[in-house]
C-alpha positions in Angstrom: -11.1 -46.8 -14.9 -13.1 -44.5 -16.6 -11.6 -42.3 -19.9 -9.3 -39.3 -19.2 -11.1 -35.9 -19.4 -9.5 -32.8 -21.7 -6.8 -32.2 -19.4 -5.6 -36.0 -18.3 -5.2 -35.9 -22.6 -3.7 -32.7 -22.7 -1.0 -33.6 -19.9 0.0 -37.3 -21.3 0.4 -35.8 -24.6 2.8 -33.6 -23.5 4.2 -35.9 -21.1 5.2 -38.3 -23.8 6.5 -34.9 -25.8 8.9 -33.5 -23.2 11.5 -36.4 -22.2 11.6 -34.4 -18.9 8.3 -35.4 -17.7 6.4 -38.8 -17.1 3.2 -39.7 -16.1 2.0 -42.8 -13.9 -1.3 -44.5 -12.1 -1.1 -45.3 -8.1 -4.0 -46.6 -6.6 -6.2 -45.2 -9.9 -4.7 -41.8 -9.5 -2.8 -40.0 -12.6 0.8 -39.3 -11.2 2.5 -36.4 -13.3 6.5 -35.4 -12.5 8.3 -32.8 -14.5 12.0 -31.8 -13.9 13.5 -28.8 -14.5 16.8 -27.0 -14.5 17.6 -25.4 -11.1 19.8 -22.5 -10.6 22.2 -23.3 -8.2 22.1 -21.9 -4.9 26.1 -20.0 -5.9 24.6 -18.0 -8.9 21.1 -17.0 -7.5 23.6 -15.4 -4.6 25.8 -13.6 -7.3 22.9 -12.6 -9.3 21.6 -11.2 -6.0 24.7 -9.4 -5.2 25.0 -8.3 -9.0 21.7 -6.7 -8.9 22.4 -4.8 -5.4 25.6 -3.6 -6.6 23.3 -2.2 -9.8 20.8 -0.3 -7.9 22.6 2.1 -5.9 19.2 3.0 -3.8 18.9 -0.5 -3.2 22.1 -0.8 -1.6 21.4 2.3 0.9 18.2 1.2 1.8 19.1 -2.3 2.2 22.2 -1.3 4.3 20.0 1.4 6.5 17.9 -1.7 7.4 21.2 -3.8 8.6 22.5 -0.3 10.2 19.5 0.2 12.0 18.4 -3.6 13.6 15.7 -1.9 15.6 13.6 -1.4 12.9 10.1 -1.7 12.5 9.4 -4.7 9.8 6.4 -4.9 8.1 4.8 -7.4 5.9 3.2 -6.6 1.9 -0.1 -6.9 3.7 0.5 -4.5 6.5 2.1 -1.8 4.0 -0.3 -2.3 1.6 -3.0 -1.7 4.8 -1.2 0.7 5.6 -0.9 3.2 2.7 -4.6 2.6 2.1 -5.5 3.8 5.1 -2.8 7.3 4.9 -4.6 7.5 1.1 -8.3 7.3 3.3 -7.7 10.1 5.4 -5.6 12.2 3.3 -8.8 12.0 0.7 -10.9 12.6 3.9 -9.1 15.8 5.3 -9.1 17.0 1.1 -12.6 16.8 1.4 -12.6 18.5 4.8 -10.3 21.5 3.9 -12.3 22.1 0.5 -15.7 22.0 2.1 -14.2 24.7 5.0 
């Protein structure tokens, strides 16, 4: 096997650093594995529910979209696609109306 570039260094230096990581070779590749504390699945729901209950126009729009099932959904992408396009034509007819 050949010697580790910058980063193989870099990572088994900090490997043998952080008791929470460890490094390996299967088959002549450089395993790493790092743990990590995990929120538990209770608190990230009360955090949730702590943060709706903080944001008051949160909660409305959040419980318009439950009242209201029918509801068009769009994704980032579309909305972002969206307001680009409304911003287009809105420069467009500002263009228009100042040239009249």
């Amino acid at each position: 096997m050949g010697a580790f570039n910058h980063n193989v260094k870099k990572e088994l230096a900090n490997a043998l650093d952080d008791k929470n990581e460890t490094m390996f070779v299967i088959d002549g590749k450089l395993i790493s594995l790092e743990v990590h504390d995990t929120v538990s699945m209770n608190e990230e729901f009360d955090n949730l529910a702590q943060e709706i209950e903080a944001y008051p126009e949160l909660k409305e729009s959040l419980q318009r979209y439950l009242d209201n099932p029918d509801m068009e959904r769009y994704t980032a992408k579309e909305l972002k696609e969206l307001r680009d396009e409304q911003r287009k034509w809105s420069e467009f007819f500002g263009l228009f109306h100042e040239g009249v």
